[in-house]
C-alpha positions in Angstrom: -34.6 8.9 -13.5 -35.1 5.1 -12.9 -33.3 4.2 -9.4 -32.0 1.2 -11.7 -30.8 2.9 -14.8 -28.9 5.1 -12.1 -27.6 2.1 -10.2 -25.8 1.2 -14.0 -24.5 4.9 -14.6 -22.8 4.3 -11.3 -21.6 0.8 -12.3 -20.2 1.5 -15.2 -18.8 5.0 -14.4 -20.8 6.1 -17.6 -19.8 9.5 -17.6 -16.5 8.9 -18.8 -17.8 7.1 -21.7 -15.3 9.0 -24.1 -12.3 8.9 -22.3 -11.5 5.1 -22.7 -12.1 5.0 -26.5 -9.9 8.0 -26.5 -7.0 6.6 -25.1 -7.2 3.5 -26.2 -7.5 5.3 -30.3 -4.7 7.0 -29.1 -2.6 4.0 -29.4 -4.2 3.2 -32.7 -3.8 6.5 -34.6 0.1 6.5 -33.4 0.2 2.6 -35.4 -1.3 4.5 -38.6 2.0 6.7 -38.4 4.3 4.1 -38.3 2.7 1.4 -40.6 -0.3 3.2 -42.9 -3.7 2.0 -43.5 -5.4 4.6 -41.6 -9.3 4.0 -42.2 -12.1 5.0 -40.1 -13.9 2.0 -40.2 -11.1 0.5 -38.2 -10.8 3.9 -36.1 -14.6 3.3 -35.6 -13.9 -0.6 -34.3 -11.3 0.2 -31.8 -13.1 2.5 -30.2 -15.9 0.3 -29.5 -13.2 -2.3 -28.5 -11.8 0.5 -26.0 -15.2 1.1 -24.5 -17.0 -2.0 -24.3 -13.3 -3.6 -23.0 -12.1 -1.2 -20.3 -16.4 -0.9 -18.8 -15.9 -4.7 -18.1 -13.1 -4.0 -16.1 -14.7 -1.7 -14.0 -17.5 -3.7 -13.7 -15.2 -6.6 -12.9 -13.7 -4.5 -10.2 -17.1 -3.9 -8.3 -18.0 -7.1 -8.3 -14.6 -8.3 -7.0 -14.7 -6.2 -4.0 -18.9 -6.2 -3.3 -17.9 -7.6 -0.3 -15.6 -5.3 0.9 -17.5 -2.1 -0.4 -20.1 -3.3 2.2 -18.0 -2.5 5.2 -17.7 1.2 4.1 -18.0 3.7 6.5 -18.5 6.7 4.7 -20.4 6.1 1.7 -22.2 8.9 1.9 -19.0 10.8 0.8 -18.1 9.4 -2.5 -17.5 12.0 -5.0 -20.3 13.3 -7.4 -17.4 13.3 -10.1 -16.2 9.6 -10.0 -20.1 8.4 -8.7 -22.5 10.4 -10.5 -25.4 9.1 -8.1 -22.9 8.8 -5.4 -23.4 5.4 -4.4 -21.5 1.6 -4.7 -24.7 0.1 -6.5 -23.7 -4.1 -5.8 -23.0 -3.7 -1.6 -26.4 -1.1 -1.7 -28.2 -3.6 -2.8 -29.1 -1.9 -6.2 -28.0 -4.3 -8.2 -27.5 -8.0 -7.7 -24.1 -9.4 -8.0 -25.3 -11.9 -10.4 -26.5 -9.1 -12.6 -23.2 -7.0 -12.2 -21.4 -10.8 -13.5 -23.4 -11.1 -16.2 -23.3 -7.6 -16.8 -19.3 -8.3 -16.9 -19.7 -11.2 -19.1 -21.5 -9.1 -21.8 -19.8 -6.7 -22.0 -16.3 -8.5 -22.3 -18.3 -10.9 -25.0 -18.6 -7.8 -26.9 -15.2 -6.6 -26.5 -14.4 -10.0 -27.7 -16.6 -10.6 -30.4 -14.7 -7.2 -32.1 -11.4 -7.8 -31.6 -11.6 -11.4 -33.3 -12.4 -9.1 -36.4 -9.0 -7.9 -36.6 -6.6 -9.4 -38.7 -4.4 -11.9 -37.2 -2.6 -12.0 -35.6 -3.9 -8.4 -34.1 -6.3 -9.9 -33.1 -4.9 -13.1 -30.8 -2.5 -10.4 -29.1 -5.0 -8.0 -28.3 -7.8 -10.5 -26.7 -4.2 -12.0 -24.9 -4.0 -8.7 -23.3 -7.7 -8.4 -22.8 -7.9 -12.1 -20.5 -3.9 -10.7 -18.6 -5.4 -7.4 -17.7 -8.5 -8.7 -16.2 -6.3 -11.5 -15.1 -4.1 -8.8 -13.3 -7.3 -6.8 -12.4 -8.3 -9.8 -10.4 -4.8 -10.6 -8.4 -4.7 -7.0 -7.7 -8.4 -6.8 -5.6 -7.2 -9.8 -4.0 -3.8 -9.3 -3.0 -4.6 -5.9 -1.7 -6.3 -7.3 1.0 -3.1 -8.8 2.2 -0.9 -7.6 4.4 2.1 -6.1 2.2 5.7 -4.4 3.2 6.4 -3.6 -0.8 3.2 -2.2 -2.8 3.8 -5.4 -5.1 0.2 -5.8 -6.0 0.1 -2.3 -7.0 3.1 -1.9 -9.0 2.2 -5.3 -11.0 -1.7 -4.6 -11.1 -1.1 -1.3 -12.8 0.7 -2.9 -15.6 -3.3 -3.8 -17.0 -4.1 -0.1 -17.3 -0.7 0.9 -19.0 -1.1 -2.1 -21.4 -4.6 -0.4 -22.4 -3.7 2.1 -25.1 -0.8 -0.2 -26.1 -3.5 -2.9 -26.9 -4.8 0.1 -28.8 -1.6 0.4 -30.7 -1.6 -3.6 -31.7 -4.7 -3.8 -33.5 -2.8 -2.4 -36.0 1.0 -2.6 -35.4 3.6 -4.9 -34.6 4.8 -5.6 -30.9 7.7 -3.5 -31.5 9.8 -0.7 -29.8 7.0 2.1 -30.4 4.8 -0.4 -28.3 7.3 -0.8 -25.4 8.2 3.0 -25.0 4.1 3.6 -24.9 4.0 1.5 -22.2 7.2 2.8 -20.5 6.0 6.3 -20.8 2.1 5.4 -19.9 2.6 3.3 -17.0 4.0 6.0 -14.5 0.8 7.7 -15.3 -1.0 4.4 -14.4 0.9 4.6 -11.0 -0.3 8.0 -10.3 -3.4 7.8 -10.9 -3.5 4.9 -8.4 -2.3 7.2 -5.9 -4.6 10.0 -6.5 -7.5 7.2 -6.0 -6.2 5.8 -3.0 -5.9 8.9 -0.8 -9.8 9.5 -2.0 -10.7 6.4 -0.3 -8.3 6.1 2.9 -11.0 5.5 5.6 -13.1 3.4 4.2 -9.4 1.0 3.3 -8.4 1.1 6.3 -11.7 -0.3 8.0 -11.7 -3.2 5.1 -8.1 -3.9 5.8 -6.8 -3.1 2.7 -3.1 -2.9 2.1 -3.4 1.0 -0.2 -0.2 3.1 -0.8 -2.0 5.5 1.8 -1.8 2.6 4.4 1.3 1.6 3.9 3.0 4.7 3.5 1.0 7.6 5.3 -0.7 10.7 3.3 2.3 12.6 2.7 4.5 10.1 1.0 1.4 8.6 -0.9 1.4 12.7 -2.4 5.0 12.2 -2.9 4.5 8.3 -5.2 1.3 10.9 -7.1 3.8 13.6 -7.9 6.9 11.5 -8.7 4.7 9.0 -11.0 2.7 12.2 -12.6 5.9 14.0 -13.5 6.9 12.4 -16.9 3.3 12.6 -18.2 2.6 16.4 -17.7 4.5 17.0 -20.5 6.6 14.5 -21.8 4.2 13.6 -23.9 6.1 11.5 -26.9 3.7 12.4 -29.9 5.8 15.4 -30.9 6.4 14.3 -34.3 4.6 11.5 -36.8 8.2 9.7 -36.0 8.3 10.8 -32.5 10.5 7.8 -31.6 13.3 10.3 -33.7 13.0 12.8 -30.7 15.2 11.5 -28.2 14.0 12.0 -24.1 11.0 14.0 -23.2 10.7 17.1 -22.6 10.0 17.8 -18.6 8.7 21.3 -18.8 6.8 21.3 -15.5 8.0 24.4 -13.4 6.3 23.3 -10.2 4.7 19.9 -9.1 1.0 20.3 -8.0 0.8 17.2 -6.0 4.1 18.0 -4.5 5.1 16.8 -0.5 4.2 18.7 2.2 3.6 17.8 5.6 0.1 17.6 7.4 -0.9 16.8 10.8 -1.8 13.3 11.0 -5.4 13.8 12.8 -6.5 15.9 10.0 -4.9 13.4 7.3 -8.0 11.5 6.0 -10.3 14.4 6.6 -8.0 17.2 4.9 -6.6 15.6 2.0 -9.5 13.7 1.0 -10.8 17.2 -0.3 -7.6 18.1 -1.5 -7.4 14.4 -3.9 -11.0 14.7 -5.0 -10.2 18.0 -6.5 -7.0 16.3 -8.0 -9.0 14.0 -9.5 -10.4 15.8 -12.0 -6.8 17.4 -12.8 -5.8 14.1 -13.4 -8.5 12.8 -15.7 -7.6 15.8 -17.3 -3.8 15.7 -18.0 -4.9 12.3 -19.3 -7.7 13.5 -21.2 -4.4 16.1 -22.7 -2.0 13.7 -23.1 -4.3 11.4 -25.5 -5.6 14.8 -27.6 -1.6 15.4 -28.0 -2.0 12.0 -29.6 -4.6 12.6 -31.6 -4.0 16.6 -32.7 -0.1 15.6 -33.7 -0.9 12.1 -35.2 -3.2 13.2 -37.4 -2.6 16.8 -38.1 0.7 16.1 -40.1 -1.9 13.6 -42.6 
């Protein structure tokens, strides 16, 4: 394959090409069971607003940290699953960072360009939450980078990806209480997940200075914020009914906790658990992949 048309799969994380329409439908098909007016034209437009929105941000986060990337010292050890190609195509030199903006720029025009289709005013709140997440996505590369007591970039820069299938939800409903307990239930997820990532990547923060929960906290606690965060999501998921706001609480039917605490021995932290959180990965991407076909089986099975 062309070294550049691999460079992009990289980039753009292309692989995962269905999951961000999916969860960002999600949020869509549960508006259709609260206000009507299912149609698969619309179906079809969010999920080209899902994917073309959510592949800006992570080319906007690339070319935030290009920089940084640069002073990796183990880039040969990125993970076949999250890098196809296994490599950080903007500090390797693969792709300019001039390209990777205007990349960026396209791909949020086109993001843009559909969501001013919706009707209004759908459409104003979504793009708002479009320009706040990569707004967020911005403050959250940079403040990072500073030295930090309280994971306060973290805790507000994850409020982008749990506002994601919410947007989803707005293109078609109201910003009401269905909206706000999508997000409350989503964004301990979003928290996770940001864990999980973090302990992939500990040596290579720590030589760019960065200010990860790993760093702050160690390897074990950083398991502990993963578990914690991922507990209300195994299976609390809240699409149990076409009402499921009628349900009240979630149901926390988890026996064990995979990514629960245990002690390690600090000299074989980075080495033993960065094997241990690239198989978690996958697991995760997968209880999220679960959590949005909930959505979809239980929103659209009772229709």
């Amino acid at each position: 394959m062309n070294p550049t048309i691999r460079a992009y799969i990289d980039l753009t994380r292309l692989q995962f090409f269905f999951a961000w329409p999916l969860l960002f439908c999600s949020g869509y098909l549960l508006a259709t069971t609260v206000y009507g007016n299912f149609a698969w034209f619309d179906l079809a437009r969010v999920c080209l607003i899902g994917f073309f929105g959510f592949e800006a941000g992570l080319v906007l986060n690339d070319y935030i940290d290009r920089d940084y990337d640069k002073k990796d010292i183990e880039s040969d050890k990125l993970t076949k699953y999250w890098r196809i190609y296994r490599t950080r195509p903007i500090p390797a030199g693969l792709i300019s960072p001039n390209h990777a903006l205007g990349l960026f720029i396209g791909l949020a025009a086109i993001a843009t360009a559909l969501i001013v289709t919706l009707p209004y005013p759908h459409s104003l709140i979504v793009l708002l939450i479009m320009l706040y997440s990569y707004t967020i996505e911005m403050f959250y590369q940079i403040e990072k980078r500073q030295r930090q007591q309280f994971p306060f970039a973290q805790l507000i820069g994850r409020t982008d990806f749990a506002l994601f299938p919410v947007a989803g939800y707005l293109c078609l409903g109201n910003p009401d209480l269905n909206a706000f307990l999508y997000f409350v239930f989503f964004y301990p997820f979003a928290l996770a997940h940001l864990g999980v990532n973090d302990l992939i990547d500990v040596a290579n923060d720590r030589v760019r200075g960065m200010s990860t929960i790993p760093i702050l906290y160690d390897i074990p606690r950083t398991t502990c914020w993963s578990g914690i965060y991922d507990y209300p999501c195994d299976d609390g998921v809240p699409f149990h009914d076409q009402a499921w706001m009628d349900r009240p609480g979630w149901s926390f039917d988890r026996a064990d906790n995979p990514h629960g605490c245990k002690r390690s021995d600090p000299e074989e932290q980075d080495t033993g658990n960065r094997s241990e959180s690239a198989s978690a990965f996958p697991c995760n991407h997968a209880r999220l992949c679960r959590i949005d076909w909930a959505g979809f089986g239980n929103l659209t099975g009772g229709n």
